[in-house]
N, C-alpha and C positions, 0 to 999 in steps of 0.2 A: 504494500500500500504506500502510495506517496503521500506527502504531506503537502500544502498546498505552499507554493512560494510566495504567491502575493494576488492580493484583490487590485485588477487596475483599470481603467480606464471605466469611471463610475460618472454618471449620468444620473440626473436624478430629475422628474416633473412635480412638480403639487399644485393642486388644481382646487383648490375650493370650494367648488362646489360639485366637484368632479370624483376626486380621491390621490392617493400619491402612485408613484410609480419611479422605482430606482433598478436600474441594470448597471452592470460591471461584466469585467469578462475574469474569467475564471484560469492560471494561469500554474501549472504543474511541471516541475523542472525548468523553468523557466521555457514552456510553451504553452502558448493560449490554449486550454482544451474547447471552451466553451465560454457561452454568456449566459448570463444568470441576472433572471428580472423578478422583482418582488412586488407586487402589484396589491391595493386597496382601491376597492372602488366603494362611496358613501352609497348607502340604502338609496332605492326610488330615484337613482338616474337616469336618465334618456337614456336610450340607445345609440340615438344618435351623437350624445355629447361622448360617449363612451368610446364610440368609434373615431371622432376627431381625435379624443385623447389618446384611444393608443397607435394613431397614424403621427401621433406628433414623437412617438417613442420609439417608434416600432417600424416609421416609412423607409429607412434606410434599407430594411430587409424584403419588402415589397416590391413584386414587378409592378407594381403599379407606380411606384414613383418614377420610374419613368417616362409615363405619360407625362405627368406634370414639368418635369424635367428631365426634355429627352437626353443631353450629356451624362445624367447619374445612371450610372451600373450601379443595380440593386446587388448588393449581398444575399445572395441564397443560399449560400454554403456553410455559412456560419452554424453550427450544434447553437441551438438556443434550447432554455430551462426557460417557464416563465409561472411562477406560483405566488399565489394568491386568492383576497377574499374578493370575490366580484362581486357578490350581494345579490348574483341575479341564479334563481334557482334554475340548473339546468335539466331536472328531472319535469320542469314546467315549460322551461321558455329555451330554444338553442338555436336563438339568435344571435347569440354573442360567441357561441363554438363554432357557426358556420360561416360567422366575417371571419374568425380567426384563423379559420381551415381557406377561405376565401382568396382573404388577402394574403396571411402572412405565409401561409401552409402551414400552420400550428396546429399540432393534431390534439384535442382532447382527451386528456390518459383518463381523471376522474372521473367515475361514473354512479359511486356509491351514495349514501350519504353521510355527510360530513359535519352535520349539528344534529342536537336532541328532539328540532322540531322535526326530523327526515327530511330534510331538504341537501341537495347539493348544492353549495353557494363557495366552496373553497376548493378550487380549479387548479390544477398543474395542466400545461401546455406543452407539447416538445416537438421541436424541429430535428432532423439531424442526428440526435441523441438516443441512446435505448436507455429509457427510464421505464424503472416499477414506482407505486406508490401502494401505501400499506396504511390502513391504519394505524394510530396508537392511543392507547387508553389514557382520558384524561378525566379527572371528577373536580377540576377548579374551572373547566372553561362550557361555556354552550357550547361551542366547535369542537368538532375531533381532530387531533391533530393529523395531520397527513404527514407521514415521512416519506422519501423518494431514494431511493436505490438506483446510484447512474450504474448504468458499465460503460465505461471509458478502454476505449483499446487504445494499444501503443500507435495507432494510426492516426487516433484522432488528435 
């Protein structure tokens, strides 16, 4: 197992009335394995504000940004990680799994659920990456925690 040499190149949005949002990239022997996003989204947001926000995070990894700007080559290769509480239940609504499968090609690993109400509202995302996610028993939080199990090869 390696240890991790350093957290770099850190990014962070806060939005108001929106929620926060910080990525870095994850960097093992001194090579980037991956990027690693931690996402809160407040109760009873649009969809639509949720989408601008995570276009303002997340467009760099988008073919879509080159529409807007045909000179930008989108990053698609990048392994991304992206976990968080998005507030929006996906066992109800998966409008917010299939922008993210859309635009970013973020596949939705969560499917269980993850608070005492049964709702799934605390999301992992993965590009590029092979992630497990597992529950873990907690009795001081309404959420359950999620852990995530990557496998990182020597390739990546």
């Amino acid at each position: 197992m390696c240890a991790l040499d350093q957290l770099n190149r850190r990014i962070r949005l806060t939005d108001d009335l929106v929620g926060d949002f910080r990525m870095l990239n994850v960097t093992v022997n001194q090579e980037t394995k991956f990027t690693l996003g931690a996402v809160y989204i407040h109760p009873n947001v649009l969809q639509e504000a949720i989408e601008y926000f995570m276009f303002q995070m997340l467009g760099a990894y988008s073919e879509a940004i080159s529409l807007i700007f045909p000179n930008m080559n989108p990053d698609t290769e990048t392994p991304i990680l992206l976990c968080g509480d998005f507030n929006m239940d996906i066992m109800q609504n998966k409008s917010c799994v299939n922008f993210m499968k859309s635009k970013f090609n973020l596949v939705c690993i969560s499917s269980a659920s993850t608070t005492l109400g049964n709702t799934c509202i605390d999301l992992t995302f993965a590009k590029n990456i092979s992630v497990q996610t597992m529950p873990y028993v907690s009795y001081l939080s309404y959420h359950t925690p999620v852990l995530s199990r990557l496998m990182l090869s020597s390739e990546q």
